[in-house]
C-alpha positions in Angstrom: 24.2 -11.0 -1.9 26.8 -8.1 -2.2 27.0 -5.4 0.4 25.9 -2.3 -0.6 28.9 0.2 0.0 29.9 1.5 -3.2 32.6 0.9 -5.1 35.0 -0.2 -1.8 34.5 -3.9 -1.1 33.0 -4.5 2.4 33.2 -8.0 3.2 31.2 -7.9 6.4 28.7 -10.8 6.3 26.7 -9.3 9.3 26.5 -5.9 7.4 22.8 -5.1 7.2 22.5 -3.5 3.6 22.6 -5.5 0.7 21.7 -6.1 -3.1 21.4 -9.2 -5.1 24.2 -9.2 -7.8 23.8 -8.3 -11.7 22.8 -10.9 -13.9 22.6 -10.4 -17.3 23.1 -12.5 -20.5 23.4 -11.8 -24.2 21.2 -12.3 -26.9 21.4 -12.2 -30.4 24.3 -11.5 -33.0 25.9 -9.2 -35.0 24.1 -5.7 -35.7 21.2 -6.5 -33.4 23.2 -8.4 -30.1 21.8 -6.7 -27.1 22.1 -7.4 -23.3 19.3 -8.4 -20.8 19.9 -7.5 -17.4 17.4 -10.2 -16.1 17.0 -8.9 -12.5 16.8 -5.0 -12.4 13.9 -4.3 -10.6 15.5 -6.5 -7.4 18.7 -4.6 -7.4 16.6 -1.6 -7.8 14.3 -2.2 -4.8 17.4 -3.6 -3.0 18.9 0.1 -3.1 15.5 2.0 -3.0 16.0 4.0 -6.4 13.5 3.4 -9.4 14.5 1.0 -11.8 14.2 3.1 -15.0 16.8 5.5 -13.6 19.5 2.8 -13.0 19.5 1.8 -16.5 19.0 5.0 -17.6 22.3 5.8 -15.6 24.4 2.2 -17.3 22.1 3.1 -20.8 24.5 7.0 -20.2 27.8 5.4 -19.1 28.1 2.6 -22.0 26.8 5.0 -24.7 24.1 2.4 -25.1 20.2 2.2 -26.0 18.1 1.0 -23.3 14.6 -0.6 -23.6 13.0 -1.6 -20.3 10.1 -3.7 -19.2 10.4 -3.0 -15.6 7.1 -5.0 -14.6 8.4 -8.0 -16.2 11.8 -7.4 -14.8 14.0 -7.1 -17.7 15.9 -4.1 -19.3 17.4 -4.2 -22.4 21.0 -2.3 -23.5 22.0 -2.3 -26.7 25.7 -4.1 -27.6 27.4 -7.3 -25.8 28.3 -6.1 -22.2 29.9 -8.3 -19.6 28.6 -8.9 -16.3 31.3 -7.5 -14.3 31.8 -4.0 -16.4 27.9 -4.2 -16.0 28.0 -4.7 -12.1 30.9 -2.1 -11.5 28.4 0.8 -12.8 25.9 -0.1 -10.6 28.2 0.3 -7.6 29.5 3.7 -9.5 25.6 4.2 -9.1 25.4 3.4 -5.9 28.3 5.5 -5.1 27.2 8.9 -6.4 23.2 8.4 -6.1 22.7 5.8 -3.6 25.3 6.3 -0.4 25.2 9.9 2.1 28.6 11.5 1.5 29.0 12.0 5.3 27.9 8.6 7.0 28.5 6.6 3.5 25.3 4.5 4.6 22.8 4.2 1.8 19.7 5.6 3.8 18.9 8.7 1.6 16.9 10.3 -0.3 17.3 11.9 -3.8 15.9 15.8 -3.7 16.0 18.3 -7.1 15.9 22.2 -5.9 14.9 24.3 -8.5 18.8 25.6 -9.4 19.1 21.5 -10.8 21.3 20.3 -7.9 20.3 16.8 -6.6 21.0 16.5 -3.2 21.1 13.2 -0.9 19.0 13.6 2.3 20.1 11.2 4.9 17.9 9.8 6.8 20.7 7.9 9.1 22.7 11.2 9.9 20.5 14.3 8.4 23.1 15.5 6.0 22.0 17.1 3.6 24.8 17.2 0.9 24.8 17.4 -3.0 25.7 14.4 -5.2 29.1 14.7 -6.1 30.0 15.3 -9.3 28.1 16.4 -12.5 26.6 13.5 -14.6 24.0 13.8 -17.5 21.7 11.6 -15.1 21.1 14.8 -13.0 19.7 16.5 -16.5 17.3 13.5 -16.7 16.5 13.6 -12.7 16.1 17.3 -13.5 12.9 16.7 -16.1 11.4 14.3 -14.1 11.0 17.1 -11.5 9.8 20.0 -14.0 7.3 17.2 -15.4 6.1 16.3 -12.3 5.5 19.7 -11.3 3.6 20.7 -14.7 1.1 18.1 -14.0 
């Protein structure tokens, strides 16, 4: 189990937050090799974000396709991509969507306002701070919001 803090390692075995670590392996060859990251949906539930936006966030920073069966807990990106490059974008993940700018623990919550900011409400410190940075994911968290509304 890997401490979940981000992209700085914390080796603190008593730390109370932590995620299972990627594992993925590689199928196929040639034109149609793709990657499977077998456990998803436990790193997903281990950090308290929805599956389908993790891998649409590593589908957006490899420039890959992503085909997901989240209830059978496998995703599916597009090319031959190792497990480390794969495991340092879900702590980039967990660094920009996951952890509260101010306390850096990773009890928040994701909020859209209507001006597309995504903010991180923190349930460990009440912050309420936007997610640093502009990423195409926000776009994408940004839809989700006006769909949900429309219904």
């Amino acid at each position: 189990m890997l401490n979940i803090t981000g992209t700085t390692l914390n080796h603190d075995p008593t730390f109370r937050y932590k995620m299972p670590a990627l594992v993925a392996k590689i199928e196929g060859r040639g034109n149609g090799i793709k990657t499977i990251v077998v456990n998803l949906r436990t790193i997903a539930d281990a950090i308290c974000r929805p599956p389908d936006l993790l891998m649409r966030f590593m589908a957006i920073e490899l420039g890959a396709q992503s085909k997901g069966d989240i209830d059978a807990d496998r995703a599916t990106l597009t090319g031959s991509h190792a497990d480390a490059i794969l495991q340092g974008l879900v702590n980039k993940f967990v660094e920009m969507y996951v952890l509260c700018p101010r306390c850096r623990l990773p009890e928040t919550i994701l909020a859209v306002r209507r001006n597309k900011q995504v903010v991180h409400k923190c349930a460990a410190c009440g912050a309420k701070e936007r997610v640093v940075g502009e990423h195409k994911l926000n776009t994408v968290l940004f839809r989700i919001r006006e769909k949900a509304l429309a219904e």
